[in-house]
N, C-alpha and C positions, 0 to 999 in steps of 0.2 A: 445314384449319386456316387463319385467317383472319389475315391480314399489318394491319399495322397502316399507316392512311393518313399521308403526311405531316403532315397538320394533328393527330392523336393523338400522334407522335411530338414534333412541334415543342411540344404543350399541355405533354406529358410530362413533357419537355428545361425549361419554363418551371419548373412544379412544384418540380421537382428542384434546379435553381437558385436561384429562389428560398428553401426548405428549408434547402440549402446554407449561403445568405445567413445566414438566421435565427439559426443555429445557431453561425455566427462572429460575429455579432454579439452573441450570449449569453456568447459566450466571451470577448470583447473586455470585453465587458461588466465580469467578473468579473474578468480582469485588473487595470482601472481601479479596483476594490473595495480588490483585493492591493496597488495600487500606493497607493491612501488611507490605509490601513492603515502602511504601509512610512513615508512622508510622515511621518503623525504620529508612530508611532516615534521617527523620527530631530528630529524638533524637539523631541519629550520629550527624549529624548540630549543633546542639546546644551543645550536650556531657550530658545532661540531660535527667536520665532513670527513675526516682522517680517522681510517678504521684503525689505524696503527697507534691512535690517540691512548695515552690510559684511562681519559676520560670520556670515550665514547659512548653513547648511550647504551644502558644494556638491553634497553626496549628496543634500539635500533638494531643491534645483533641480534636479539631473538627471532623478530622480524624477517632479518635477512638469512636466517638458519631454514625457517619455515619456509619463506619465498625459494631457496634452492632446494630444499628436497620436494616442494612441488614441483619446479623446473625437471627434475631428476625423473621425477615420475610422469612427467608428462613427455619425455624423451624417452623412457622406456615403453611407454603403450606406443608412441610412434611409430618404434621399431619392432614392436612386437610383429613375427612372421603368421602368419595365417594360420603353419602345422600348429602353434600353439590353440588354436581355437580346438583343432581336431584332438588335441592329446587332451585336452581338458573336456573331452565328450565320453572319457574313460575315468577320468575323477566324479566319485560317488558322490560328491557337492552340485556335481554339473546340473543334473536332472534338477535340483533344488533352485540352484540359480537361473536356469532357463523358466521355471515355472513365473520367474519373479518372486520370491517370497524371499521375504528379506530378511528373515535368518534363517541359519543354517543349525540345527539342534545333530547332534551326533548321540 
């Protein structure tokens, strides 16, 4: 039986990551959908579409504070560059997070 070389494993480890990536960012994705949705909702509710309003919903701002910092984060994995996979294969967290285990105890 033939052992898999570093460089197959680390392609692997890359693969798998990146996949990972995809797949939260799908998910983020559809979040942002739910929270549009919610958004206009609540301005129908009240009848108030003028963010500049004083009397804007505060539910509705909440809403659209969450909806952009998911945006934010789902444009930063976007851009995230590849070397980032490899520099984070030197973070002592790495080995924990490749395993799948989903905390990390220090």
């Amino acid at each position: 039986m033939r052992t898999a070389s570093r460089f197959e494993t680390l392609t692997k480890r890359k693969v798998l990551i990146q996949e990972r990536t995809n797949r939260f960012i799908s998910d983020l994705q559809r979040l942002v959908q739910l929270l549009d949705v919610d958004i206009d909702l609540e301005e129908q509710r009240t009848g108030i579409f003028d963010l500049a309003s004083r009397n804007y919903s505060t539910v509705a701002q909440d809403l659209r504070a969450r909806r952009d910092n998911l945006m934010a984060t789902i444009t930063r994995l976007e851009r995230r560059p590849a070397t980032e996979i490899d520099t984070a294969e030197n973070n002592p967290q790495y080995a924990t997070a490749i395993r799948g285990e989903d905390r990390i105890f220090n």
